[in-house]
C-alpha positions in Angstrom: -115.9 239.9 31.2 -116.4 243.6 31.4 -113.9 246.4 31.7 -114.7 250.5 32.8 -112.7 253.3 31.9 -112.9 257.3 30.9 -114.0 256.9 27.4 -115.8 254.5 25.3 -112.3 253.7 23.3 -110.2 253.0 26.2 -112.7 250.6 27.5 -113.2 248.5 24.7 -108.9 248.5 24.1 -108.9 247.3 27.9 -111.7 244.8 27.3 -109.7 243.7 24.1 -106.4 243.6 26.5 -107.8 241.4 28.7 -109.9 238.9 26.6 -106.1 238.4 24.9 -104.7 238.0 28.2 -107.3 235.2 29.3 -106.7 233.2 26.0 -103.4 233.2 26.8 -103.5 232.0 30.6 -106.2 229.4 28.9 -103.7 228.7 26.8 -100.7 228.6 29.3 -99.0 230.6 27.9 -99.6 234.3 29.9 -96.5 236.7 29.4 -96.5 239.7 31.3 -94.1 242.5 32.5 -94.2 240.2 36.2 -93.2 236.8 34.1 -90.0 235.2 34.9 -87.7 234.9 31.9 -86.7 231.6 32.5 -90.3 230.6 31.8 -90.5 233.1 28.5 -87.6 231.6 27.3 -89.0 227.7 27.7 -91.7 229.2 25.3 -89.3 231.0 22.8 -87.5 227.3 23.0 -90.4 225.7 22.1 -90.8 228.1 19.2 -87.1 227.6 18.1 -87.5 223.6 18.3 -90.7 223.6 15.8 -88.7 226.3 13.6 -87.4 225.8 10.0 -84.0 226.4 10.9 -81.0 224.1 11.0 -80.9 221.3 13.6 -77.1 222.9 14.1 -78.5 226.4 14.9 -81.3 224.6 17.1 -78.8 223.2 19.6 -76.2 226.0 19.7 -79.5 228.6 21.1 -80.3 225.6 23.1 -77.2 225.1 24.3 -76.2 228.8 24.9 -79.3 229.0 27.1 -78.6 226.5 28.7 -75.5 226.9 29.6 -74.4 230.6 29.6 -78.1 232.6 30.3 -79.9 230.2 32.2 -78.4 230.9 35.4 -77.8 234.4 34.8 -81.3 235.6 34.2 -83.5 233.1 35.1 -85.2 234.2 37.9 -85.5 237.7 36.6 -88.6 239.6 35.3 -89.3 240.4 32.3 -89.6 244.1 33.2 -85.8 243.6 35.0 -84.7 243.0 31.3 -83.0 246.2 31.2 -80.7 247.3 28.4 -78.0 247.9 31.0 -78.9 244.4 32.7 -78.6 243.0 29.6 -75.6 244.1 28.7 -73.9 243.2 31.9 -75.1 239.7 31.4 -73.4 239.5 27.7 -70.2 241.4 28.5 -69.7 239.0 31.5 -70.4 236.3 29.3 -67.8 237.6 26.4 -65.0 237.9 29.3 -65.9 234.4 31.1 -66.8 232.1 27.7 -65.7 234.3 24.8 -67.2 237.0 22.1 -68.2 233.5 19.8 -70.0 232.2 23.1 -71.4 236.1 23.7 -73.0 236.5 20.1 -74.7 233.6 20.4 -76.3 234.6 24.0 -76.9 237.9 22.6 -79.0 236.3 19.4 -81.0 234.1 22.1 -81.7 236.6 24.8 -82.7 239.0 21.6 -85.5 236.4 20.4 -86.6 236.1 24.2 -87.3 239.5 24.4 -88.7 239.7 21.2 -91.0 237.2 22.5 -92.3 239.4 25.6 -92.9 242.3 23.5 -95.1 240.2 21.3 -96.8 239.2 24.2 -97.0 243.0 25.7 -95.2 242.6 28.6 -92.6 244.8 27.2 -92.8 248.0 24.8 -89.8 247.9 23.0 -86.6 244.8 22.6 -84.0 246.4 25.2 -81.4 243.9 23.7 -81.4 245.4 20.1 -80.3 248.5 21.7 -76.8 247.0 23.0 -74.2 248.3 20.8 -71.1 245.4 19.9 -70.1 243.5 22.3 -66.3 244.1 21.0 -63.1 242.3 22.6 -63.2 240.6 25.9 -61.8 242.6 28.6 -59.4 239.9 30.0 -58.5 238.4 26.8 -57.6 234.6 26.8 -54.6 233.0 25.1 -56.0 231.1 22.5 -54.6 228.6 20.5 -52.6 229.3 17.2 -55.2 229.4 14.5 -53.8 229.0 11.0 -56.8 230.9 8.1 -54.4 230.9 5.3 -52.3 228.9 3.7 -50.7 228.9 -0.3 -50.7 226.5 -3.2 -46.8 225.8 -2.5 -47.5 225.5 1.3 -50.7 223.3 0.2 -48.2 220.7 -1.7 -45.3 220.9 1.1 -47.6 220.1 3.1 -49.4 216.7 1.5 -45.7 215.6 1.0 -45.4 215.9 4.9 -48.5 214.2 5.4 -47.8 211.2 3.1 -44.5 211.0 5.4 -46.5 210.6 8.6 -47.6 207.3 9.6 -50.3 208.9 11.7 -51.9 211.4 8.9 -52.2 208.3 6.9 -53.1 206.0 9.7 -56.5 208.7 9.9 -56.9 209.2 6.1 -56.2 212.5 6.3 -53.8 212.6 2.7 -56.8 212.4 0.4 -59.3 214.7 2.6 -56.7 217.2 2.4 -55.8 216.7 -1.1 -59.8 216.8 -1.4 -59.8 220.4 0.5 -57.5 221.7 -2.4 -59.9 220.6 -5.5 -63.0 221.5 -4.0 -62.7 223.9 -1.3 -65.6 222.1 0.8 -67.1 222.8 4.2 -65.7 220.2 6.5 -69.1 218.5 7.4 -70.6 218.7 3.4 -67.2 216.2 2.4 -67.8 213.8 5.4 -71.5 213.7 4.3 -70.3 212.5 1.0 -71.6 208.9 0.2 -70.6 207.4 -3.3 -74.5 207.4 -4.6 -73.2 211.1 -4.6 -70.1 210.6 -6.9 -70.6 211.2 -10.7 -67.5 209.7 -12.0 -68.2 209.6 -15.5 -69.3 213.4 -15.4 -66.4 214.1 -12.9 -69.2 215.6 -10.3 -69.3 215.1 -6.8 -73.5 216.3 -4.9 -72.9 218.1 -2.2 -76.2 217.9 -0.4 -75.6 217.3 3.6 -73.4 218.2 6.6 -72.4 215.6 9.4 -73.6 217.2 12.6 -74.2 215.5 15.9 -77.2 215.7 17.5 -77.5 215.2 21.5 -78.9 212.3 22.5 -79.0 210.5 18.5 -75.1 211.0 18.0 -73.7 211.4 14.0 -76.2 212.7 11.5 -76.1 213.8 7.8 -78.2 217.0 7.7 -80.1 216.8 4.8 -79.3 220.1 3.6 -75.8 222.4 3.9 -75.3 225.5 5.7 -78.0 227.6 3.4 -80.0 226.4 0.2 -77.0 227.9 -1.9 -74.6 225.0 -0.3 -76.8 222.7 -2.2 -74.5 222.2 -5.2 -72.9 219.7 -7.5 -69.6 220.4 -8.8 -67.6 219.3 -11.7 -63.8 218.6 -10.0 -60.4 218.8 -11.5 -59.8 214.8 -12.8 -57.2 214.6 -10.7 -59.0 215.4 -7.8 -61.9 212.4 -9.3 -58.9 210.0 -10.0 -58.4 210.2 -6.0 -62.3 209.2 -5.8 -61.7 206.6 -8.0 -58.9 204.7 -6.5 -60.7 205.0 -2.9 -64.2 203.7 -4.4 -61.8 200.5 -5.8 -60.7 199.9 -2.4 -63.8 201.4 -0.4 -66.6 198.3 1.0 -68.8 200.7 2.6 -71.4 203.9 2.3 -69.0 207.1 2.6 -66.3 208.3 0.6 -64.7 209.4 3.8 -65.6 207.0 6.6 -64.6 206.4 10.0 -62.5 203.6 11.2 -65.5 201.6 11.6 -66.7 202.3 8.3 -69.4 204.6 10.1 -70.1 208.6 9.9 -67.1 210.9 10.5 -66.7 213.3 13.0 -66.0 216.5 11.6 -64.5 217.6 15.4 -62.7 214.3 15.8 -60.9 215.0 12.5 -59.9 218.4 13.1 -58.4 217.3 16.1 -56.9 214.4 14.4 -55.4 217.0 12.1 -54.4 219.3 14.5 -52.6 216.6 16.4 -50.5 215.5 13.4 -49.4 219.0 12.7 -48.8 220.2 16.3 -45.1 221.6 16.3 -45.1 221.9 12.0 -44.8 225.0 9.9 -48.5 224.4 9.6 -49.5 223.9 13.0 -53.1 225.2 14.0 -54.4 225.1 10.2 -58.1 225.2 10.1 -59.9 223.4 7.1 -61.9 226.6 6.2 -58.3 227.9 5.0 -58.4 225.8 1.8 -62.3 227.6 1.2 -59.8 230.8 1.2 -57.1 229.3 -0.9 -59.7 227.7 -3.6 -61.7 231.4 -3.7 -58.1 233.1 -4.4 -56.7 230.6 -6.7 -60.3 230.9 -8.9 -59.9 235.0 -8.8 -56.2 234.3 -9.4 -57.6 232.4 -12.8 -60.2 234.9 -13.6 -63.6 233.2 -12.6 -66.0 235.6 -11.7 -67.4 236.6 -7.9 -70.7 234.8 -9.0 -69.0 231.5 -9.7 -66.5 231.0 -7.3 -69.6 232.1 -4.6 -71.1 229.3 -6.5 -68.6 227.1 -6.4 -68.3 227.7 -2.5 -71.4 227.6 -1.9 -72.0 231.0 -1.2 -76.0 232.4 -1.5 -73.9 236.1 -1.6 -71.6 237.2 -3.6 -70.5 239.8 -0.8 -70.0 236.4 1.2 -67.1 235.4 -0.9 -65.7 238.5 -1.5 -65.2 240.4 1.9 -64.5 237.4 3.6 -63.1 234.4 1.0 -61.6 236.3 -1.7 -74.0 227.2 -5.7 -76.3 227.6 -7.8 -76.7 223.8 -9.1 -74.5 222.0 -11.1 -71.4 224.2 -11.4 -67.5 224.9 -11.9 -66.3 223.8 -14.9 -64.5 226.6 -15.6 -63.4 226.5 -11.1 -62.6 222.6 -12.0 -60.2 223.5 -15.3 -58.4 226.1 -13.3 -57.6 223.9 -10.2 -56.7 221.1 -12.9 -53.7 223.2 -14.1 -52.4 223.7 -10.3 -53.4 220.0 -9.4 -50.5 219.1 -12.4 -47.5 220.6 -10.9 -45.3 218.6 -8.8 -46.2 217.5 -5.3 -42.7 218.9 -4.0 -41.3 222.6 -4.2 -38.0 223.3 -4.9 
């Protein structure tokens, strides 16, 4: 392979050019500025399926390609991969699916450009310069979402539940009361198996998430939503004398199992909750509310950032306090202060 041009420098960087260009055809794997970004995104796929990262995160980028870019920019070329193309593509998608549908195209369509301009086919990312995507032009009606919810509306609201033949009917009393003491991702206290459950040093390992993988079905993830989710807690007791009576009655794996004694489905029992509280005071609560009540009631007590983050699972401190107000084993000081809530009566007057 040779390669000509006006000076002895330019030649050699367009004999270097090419031999990179020939291992990569060799290879299979040729980007340039003519590729079509349907086939530079099956590589960045590949990429993302051999990655580190969550088996969650894996299929959500899948799944957004799939399903909200594939079609839209398939069969251009790279060099089509304008900022203003780009940005079309996302705001459509923002007004059509929704901004949480929108980030997640914009975090894919990022990588895939990253990937051409590894490759050289382009010079710079034109999706980095798209400023936010901001609020969907023809907004939707969504559904009541309830984020916050009080110690007094936390106890009104187990009574209710104890009253309902359907909340018990789907074991939801205990998760709930479970929520309050712990303050848990939804997925890390359906991943709880009783190998897990310290009862004579009132702990509880969280060390998994229930996620469902296409094509397998229920999973435990063998590690939360970042390393810092990897905690064990000390609990209020009366939060562990709920463990206990369930571990008396329990004749399978998971402190909270499905009706077949199997995995839990962390979306089948939001639903299940959601159903049960449809037309209530509480109607459209979210799980992740008790993570806020727990972070307020521990700042209430005077815990510090750093150990309600830990307690939260939180790797930043920032984390918890712009937006909710583990190190290892943590929260006695978390598990004292919900203890002297956890007392009061179940009722208000």
């Amino acid at each position: 392979m040779e390669r000509t041009d006006k000076t002895q420098t330019q030649a050699r960087n367009k004999l270097k050019a090419a031999l990179r260009d020939r291992a990569r055809a060799v290879a299979g794997e040729e980007v340039t500025e003519r590729s079509k970004l349907g086939d530079v995104a099956e590589l960045w796929l590949r990429e993302l399926r051999s990655s580190t990262k969550a088996t969650r995160t894996k299929q959500t980028y899948q799944e957004s390609w799939k399903r909200d870019l594939s079609k839209a920019v398939s069969a251009l070329m790279v060099r089509e991969l304008t900022v203003g193309v780009a940005e079309r593509v996302l705001r459509t998608i923002r007004d059509e699916a929704g901004l949480g549908s929108a980030k997640h195209a914009k975090v894919v369509l990022t990588g895939i450009a990253g990937l051409a301009v590894r490759y050289g086919a382009l010079s710079n990312n034109p999706v980095r310069e798209i400023g936010p995507l901001g609020a969907s032009s023809k907004p939707r009606q969504a559904p009541k979402k309830l984020t916050e919810i009080t110690w007094d509306d936390h106890l009104r609201l187990l009574a209710y539940l104890r009253a309902d033949v359907r909340a018990v009917r789907n074991d939801l009393v205990d998760l709930v009361d479970l929520f309050s003491a712990v303050g848990p991702r939804i997925g890390e206290l359906l991943a709880l198996d009783w190998t897990r459950v310290d009862f004579d040093a009132s702990t509880v390992a969280l060390e998994g998430t229930v996620i469902r993988v296409a094509g397998v079905g229920l999973v435990v993830q063998g590690h939360t939503k970042s390393s810092a989710g990897m905690r064990t807690l000390k609990i209020p007791q009366s939060a562990m004398d709920v463990l206990r009576k369930r571990h008396a009655e329990a004749a399978g794996t998971w402190v909270f199992p499905s009706s077949t004694g199997t995995l839990r489905d962390p979306d089948n029992t939001r639903k299940s909750l959601r159903r049960v509280l449809a037309g209530s005071e509480w109607q459209g609560l979210h799980p992740h509310a008790y993570r806020h009540l727990v972070a307020t009631l521990l700042d209430a007590a005077g815990l510090t950032a750093r150990e309600i983050a830990d307690y939260l699972g939180h790797a930043q401190v920032s984390m918890t306090q712009d937006v909710y107000m583990n190190r290892k084993a943590v929260g006695g000081a978390a598990a004292d202060a919900l203890e002297g809530l956890r007392q009061r009566p179940e009722t208000t007057g």
